[in-house]
C-alpha positions as CSV (number, residue, x, y, z in Angstrom):
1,X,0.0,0.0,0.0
2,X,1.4,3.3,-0.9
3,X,1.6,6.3,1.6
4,X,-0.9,8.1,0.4
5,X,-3.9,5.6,0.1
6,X,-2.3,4.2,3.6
7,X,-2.8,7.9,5.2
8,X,-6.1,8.3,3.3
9,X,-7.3,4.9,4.6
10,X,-6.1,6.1,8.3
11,X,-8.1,9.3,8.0
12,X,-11.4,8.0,6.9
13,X,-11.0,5.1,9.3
14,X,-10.7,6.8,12.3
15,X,-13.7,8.1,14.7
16,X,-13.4,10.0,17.8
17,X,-14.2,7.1,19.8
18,X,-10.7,6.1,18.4
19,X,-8.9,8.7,20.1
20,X,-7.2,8.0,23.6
21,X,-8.7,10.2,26.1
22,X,-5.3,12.2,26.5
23,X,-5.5,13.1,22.7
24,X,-9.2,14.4,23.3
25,X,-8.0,16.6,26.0
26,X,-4.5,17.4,24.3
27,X,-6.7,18.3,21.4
28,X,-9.2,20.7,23.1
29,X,-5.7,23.0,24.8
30,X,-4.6,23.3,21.2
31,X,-8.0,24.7,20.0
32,X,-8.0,26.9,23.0
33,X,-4.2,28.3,22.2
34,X,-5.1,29.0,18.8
35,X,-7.9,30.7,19.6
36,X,-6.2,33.0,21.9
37,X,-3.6,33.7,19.5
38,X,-5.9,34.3,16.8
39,X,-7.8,36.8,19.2
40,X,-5.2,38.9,20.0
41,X,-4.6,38.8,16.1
42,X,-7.8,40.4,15.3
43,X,-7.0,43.5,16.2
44,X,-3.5,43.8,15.1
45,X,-3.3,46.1,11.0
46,X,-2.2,42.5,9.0
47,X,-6.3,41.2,10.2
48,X,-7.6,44.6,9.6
49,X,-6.3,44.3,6.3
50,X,-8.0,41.0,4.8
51,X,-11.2,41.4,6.9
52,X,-11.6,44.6,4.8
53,X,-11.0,42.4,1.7
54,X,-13.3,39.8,2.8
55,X,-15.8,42.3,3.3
56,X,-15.0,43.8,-0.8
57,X,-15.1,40.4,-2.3
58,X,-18.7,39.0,-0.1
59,X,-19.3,35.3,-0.9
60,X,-22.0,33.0,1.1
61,X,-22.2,34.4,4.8
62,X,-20.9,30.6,6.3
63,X,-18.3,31.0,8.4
64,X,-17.1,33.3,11.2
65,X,-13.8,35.3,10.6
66,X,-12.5,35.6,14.2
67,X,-13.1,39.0,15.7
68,X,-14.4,40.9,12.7
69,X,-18.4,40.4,13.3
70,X,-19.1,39.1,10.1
71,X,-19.5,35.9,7.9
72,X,-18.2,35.0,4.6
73,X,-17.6,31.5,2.3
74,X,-15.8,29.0,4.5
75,X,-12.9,28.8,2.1
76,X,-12.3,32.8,2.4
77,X,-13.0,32.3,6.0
78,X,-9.9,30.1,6.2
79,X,-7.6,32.1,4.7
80,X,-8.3,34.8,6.9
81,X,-8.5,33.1,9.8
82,X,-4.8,31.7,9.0
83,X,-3.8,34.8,9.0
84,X,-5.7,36.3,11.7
85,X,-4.0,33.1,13.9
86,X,-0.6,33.4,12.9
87,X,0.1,37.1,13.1
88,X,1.4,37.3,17.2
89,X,3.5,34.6,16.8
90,X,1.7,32.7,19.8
91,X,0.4,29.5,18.4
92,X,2.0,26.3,18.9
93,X,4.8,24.7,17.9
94,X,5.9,21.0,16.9
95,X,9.9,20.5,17.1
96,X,10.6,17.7,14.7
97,X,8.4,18.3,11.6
98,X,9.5,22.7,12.4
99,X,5.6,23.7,12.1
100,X,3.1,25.3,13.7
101,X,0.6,22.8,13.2
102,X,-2.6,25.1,14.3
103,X,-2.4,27.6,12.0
104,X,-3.5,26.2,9.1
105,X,-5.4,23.2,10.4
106,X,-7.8,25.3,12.9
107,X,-9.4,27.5,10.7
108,X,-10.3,25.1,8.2
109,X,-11.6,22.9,10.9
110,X,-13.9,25.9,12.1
111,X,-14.9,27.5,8.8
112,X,-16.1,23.9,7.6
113,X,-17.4,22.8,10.7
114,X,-19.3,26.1,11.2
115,X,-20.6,25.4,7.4
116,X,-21.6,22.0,8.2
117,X,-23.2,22.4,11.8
118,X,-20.8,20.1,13.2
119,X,-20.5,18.8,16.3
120,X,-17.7,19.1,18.3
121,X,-16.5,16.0,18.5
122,X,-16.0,15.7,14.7
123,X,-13.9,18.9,15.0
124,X,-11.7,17.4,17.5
125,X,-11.1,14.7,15.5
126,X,-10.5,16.2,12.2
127,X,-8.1,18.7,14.0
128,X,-6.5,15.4,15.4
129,X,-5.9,13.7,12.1
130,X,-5.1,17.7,10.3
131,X,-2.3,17.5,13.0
132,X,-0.6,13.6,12.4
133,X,-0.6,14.5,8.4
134,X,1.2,17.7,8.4
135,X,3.8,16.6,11.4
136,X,4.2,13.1,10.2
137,X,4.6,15.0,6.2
138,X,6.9,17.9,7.7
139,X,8.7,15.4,9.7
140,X,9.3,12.9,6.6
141,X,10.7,16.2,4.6
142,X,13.3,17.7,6.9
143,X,15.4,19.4,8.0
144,X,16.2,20.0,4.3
145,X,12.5,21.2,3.4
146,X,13.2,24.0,5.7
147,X,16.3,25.3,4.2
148,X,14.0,27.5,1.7
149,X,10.3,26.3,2.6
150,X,7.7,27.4,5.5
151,X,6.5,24.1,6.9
152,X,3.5,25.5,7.8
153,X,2.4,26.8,4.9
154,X,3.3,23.7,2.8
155,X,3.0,20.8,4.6
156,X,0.1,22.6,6.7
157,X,-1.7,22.9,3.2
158,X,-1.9,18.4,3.6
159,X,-3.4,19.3,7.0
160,X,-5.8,21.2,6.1
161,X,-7.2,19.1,3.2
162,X,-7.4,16.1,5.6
163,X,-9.3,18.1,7.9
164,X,-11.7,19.7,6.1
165,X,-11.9,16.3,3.9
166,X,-13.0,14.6,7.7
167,X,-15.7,17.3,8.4
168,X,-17.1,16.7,4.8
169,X,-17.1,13.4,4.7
170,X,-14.9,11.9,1.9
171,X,-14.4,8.1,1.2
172,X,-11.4,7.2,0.7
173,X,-10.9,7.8,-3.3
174,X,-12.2,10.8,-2.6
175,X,-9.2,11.8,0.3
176,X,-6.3,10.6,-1.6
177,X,-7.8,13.2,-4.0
178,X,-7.6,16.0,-1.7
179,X,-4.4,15.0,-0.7
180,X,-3.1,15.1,-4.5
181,X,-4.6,18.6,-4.4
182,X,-3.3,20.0,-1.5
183,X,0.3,18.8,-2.7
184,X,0.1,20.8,-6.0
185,X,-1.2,23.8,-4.3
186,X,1.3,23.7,-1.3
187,X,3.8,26.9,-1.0
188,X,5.0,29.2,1.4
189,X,8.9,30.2,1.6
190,X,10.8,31.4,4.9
191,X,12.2,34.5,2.8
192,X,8.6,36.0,4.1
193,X,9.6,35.7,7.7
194,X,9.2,38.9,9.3
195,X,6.5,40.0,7.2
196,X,3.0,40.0,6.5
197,X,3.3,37.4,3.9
198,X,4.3,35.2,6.8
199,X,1.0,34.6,8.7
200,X,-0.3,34.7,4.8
201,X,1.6,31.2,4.8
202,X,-0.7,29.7,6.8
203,X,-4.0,31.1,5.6
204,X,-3.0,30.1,2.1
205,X,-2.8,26.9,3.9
206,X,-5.9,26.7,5.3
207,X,-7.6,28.1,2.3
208,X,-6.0,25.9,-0.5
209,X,-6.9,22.9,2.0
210,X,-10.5,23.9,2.7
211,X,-10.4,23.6,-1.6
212,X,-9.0,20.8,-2.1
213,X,-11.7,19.2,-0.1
214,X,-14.8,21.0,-1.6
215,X,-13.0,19.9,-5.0
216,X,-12.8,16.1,-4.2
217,X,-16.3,16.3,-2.8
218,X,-17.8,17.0,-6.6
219,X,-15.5,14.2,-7.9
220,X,-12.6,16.8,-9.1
221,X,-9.5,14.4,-9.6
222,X,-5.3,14.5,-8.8
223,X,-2.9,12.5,-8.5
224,X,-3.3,9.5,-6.4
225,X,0.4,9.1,-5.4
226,X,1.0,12.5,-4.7
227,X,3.7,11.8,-1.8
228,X,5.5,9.0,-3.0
229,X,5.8,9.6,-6.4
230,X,9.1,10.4,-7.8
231,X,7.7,13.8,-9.5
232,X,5.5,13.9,-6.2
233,X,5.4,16.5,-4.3
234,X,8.0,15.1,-0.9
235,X,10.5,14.5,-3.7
236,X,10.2,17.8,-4.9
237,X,10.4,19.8,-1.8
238,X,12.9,17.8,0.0
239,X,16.4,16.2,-1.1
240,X,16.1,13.2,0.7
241,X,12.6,12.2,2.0
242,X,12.0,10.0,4.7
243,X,8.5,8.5,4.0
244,X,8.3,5.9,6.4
245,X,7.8,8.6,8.9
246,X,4.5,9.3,7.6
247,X,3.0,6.4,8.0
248,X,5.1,4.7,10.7
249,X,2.9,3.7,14.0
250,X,-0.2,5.8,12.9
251,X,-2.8,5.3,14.9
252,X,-0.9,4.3,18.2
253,X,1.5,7.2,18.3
254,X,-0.1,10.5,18.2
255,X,2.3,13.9,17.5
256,X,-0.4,16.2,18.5
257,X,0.5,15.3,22.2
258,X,4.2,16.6,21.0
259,X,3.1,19.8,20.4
260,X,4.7,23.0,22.2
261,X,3.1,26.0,23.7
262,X,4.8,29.1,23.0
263,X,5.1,31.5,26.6
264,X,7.2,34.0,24.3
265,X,5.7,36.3,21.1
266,X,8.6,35.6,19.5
267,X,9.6,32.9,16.7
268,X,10.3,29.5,18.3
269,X,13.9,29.6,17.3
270,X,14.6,32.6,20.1
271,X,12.9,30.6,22.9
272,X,15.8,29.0,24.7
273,X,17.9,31.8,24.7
274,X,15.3,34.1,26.1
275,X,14.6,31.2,28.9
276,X,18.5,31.4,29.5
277,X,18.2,35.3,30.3
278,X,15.6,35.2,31.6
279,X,17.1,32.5,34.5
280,X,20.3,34.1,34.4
281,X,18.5,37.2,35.6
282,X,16.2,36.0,38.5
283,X,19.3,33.8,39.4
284,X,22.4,36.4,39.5
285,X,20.1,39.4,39.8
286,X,21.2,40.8,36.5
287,X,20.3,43.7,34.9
288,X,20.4,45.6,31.9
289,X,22.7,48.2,33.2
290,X,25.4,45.6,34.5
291,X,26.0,43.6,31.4
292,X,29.2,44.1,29.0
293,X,28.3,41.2,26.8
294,X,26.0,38.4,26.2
295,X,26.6,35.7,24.0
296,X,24.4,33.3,22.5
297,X,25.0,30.3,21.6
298,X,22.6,28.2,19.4
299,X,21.5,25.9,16.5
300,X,22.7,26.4,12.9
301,X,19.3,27.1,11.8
302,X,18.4,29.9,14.5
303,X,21.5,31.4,13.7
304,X,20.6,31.8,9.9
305,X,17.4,32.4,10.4
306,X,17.2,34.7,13.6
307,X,20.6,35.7,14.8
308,X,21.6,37.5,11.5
309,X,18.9,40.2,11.3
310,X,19.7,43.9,10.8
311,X,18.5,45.8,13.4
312,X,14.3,46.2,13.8
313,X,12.6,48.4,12.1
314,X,9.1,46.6,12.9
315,X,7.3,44.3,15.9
316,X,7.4,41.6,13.1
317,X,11.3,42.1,12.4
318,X,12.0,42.3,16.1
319,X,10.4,38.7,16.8
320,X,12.6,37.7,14.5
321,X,15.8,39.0,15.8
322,X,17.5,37.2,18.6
323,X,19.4,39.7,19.6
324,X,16.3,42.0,20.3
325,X,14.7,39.2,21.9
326,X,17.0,38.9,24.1
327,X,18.1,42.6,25.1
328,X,13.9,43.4,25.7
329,X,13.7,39.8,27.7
330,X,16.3,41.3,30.2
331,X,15.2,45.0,29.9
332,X,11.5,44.4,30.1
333,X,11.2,40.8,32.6
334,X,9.5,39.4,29.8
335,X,9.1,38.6,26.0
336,X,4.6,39.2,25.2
337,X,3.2,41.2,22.9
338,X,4.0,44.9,24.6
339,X,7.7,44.0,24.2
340,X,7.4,44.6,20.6
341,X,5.2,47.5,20.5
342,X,6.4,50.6,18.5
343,X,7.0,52.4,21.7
344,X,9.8,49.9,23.2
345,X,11.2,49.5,19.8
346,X,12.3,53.0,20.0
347,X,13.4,51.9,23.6
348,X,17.1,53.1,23.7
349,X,18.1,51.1,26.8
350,X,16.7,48.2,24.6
351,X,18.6,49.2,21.2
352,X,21.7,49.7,23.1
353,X,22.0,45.9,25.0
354,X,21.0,44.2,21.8
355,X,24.0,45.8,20.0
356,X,25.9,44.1,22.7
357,X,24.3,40.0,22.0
358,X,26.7,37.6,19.6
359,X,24.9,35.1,18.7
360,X,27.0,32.3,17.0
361,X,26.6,28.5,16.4
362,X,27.9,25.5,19.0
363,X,28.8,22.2,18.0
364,X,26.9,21.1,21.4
365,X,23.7,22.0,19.7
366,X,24.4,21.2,16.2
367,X,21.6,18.9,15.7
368,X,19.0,20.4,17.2
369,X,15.9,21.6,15.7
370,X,14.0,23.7,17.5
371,X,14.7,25.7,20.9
372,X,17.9,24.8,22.5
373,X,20.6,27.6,23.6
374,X,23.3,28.6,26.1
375,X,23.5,32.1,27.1
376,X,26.9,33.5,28.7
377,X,26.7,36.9,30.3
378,X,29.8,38.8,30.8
379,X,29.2,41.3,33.4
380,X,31.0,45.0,34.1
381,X,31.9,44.2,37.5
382,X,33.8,41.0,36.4
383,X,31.5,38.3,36.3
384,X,30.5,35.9,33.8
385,X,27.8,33.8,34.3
386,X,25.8,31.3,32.1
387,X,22.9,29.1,31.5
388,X,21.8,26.1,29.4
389,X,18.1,25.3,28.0
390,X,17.8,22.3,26.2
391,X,14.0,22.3,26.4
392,X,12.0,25.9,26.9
393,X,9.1,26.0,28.7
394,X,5.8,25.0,27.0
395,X,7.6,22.0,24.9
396,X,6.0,18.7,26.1
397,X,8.9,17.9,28.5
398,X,8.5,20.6,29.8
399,X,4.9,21.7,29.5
400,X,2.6,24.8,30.8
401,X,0.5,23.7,33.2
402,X,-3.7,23.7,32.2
403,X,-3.5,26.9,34.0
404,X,-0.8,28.4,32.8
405,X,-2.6,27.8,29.2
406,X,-5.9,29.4,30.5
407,X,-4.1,32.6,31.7
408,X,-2.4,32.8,28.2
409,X,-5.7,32.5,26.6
410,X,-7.1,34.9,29.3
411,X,-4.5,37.8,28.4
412,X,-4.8,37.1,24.7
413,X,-8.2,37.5,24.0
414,X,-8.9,40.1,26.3
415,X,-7.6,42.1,23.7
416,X,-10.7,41.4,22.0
417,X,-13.1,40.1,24.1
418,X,-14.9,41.3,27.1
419,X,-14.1,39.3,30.1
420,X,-17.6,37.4,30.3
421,X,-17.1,36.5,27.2
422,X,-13.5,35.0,27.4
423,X,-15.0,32.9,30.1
424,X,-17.9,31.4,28.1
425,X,-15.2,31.0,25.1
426,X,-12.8,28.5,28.0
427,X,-16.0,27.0,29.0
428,X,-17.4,25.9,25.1
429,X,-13.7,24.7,24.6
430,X,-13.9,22.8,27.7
431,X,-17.1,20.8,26.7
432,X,-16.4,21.0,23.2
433,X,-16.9,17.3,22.7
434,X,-20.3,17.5,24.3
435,X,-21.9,20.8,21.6
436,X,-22.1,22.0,18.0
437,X,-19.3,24.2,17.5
438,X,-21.6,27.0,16.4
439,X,-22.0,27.7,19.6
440,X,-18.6,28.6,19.7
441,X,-18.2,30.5,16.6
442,X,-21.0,32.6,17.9
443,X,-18.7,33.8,20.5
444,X,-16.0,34.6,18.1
């Protein structure tokens, strides 16, 4: 059997009763994450921008897009809901596959769902399958996919299919469909990072996904061997695929309980550094005014990716510059959303201790992925002092308690919501499994 008719078989297979009780929980924290990040999203000028264009371009008033009181076709309501979800750079995390596996799986899970009146229980498991297809295809495809390609975008776009495909239905002819669809619409490319174009990764995602699924639904066709073909799309994307992790213990093995929650609104890749400082600080009693240097020492890939940036110019360079990260970590006691306001951008104290962070590779972390970092600080009064993080908070051996996630969600979507309404929105979550998630969306 080939991958892609073993995956489809998987998907259509698989019922809620199916899923281990600790993935139905697991399952329910990640729609409450991305929710909260996709709240605080909604008021930030990237969402302003496509609600307005969802607004000019109408469509079917279906599906909810978060935060912007109005409806639109589910498909539209996916892409800018991905958006919307991805902007704070708050939603989860999965270390292996390098994706953030919500971003394009959850809004095509609610816009379809929403369409469809369905209950909450087939969300959670179409969200549950979304996740083990992206992971397990992001995880087959690096680390060399990521060299040039968002993860999110393009193996989030196989997500997506799958889990709108779930919540409409499809045999299994018709899912390997969707799967061949979603593989020749899948994009997304890292040189966005720092951008708007970034969070438009994932809504492309979610939109091309939501598609691909309405498309194999009326008996649209692809190609059925889209991931293991030698023109397929893994081969393509990736210069040595490792296909047996897609399909390798599915079913008993779930990576959605590997998932991270971010504490930091900053790109993963800064997280163990900003741990470090933040240790080395309530440890030594550190401050910004004491330190002569600070260097950080890191993976290959956050080097090139976040430890070579010029100096910010915007909140969306700046959580993607380690050495900002950093500096306003120490400077501020912590790394959320007001860190990279315009106003502490312009903070000198904060411009002048990132011009003092090195950030160079180590040989100890060469094979990491995702996270780890030492930071040594070189005080004026002689000192140097130093600390290791080989997991950050939030990752799963080292998790955020239940509460912990509720007072993310709490400070996120109070940006948007009134307080009441937060509280109803953690309560729906809660007993998602037991209503229609329309009664969520209402909220929304």
């Amino acid at each position: 059997m080939t991958e892609t008719r073993e995956l489809a078989q998987f998907i259509v297979k698989t019922d809620f009763s199916d899923l281990p009780g600790n993935v139905q929980r697991h399952a329910k924290f990640c729609v409450l994450d991305w929710l909260g990040a996709s709240l605080a999203g909604s008021v930030e000028p990237p969402a302003r921008i496509i609600s307005a264009i969802m607004r000019e371009l109408g469509g079917k008033k279906e599906s909810t897009i978060i935060g912007a009181e109005t409806k639109t076709a589910c498909a539209n309501a996916a892409l800018a809901n991905g958006i919307i979800g991805h902007i704070v750079e708050l939603d989860d995390v999965h270390e292996l596959s390098i994706i953030h596996p919500a971003a394009p799986v959850m809004p095509a899970a609610l816009a379809v769902a929403e369409r469809c009146g369905s209950r909450g229980q087939e969300m959670i498991t179409a969200v549950v399958l979304g996740y083990e297809t992206e992971i397990r295809i992001g995880m087959a495809m690096n680390p060399s996919h990521y060299q040039y390609w968002h993860t999110t975008g393009t193996c989030g776009t196989f997500g997506a299919a799958v889990t709108a495909g779930k919540l409409l239905n499809l045999d299994e002819e018709e899912m390997i469909q969707a799967l061949g669809m979603a593989g020749t619409q899948a994009a997304g490319l890292i040189e966005t990072f720092g951008t708007m174009s970034k969070p438009l990764n994932p809504g492309k995602a979610a939109q091309s996904g939501v598609l691909a699924a309405l498309l194999a639904q009326k008996d649209f066709t692809s190609s059925k061997q889209m991931l293991e073909s030698k023109i397929g799309y893994c081969r393509a994307a990736s210069t040595g695929p490792r296909l047996d992790r897609i399909t390798d213990h599915l079913g008993t093995s779930f990576e959605i309980l590997k998932t991270c929650f971010k504490r930091h609104a900053s790109c993963g890749h800064t997280h163990g550094a900003v741990d470090a400082i933040q240790n080395i600080a309530e440890k030594y009693g550190i401050g910004p005014d004491a330190v002569d240097e600070i260097v950080v020492e890191t993976y290959p890939i956050a080097v090139e990716l976040v430890g070579k940036k010029p100096e910010p110019r915007t909140g969306s360079d700046a959580q993607f510059n380690l050495q900002y990260c950093v500096a306003a970590a120490l400077t501020c006691g912590s790394l959320g959303l007001a860190e990279f306001s315009e106003d502490r951008l312009q903070d000198p104290k904060i411009r002048q201790l990132s011009r003092k962070v090195i950030v160079k590779t180590s040989e100890e972390f060469a094979d990491a992925m995702l996270g780890s970092a030492r930071v040594i600080v070189r005080a004026q009064d002689g000192r140097q002092v130093s600390c290791k993080v080989e997991v950050p908070k939030g990752y799963p051996d080292n998790p955020l308690t239940e509460d912990d996630l509720k007072g993310k969600f709490r400070n996120l979507a109070s940006l948007a919501l009134s307080k009441s309404r937060v509280e109803k929105v953690i309560a729906r979550v809660e007993n998602l499994d037991r209503i229609g998630v329309r009664s969520l969306t209402s909220l929304l």
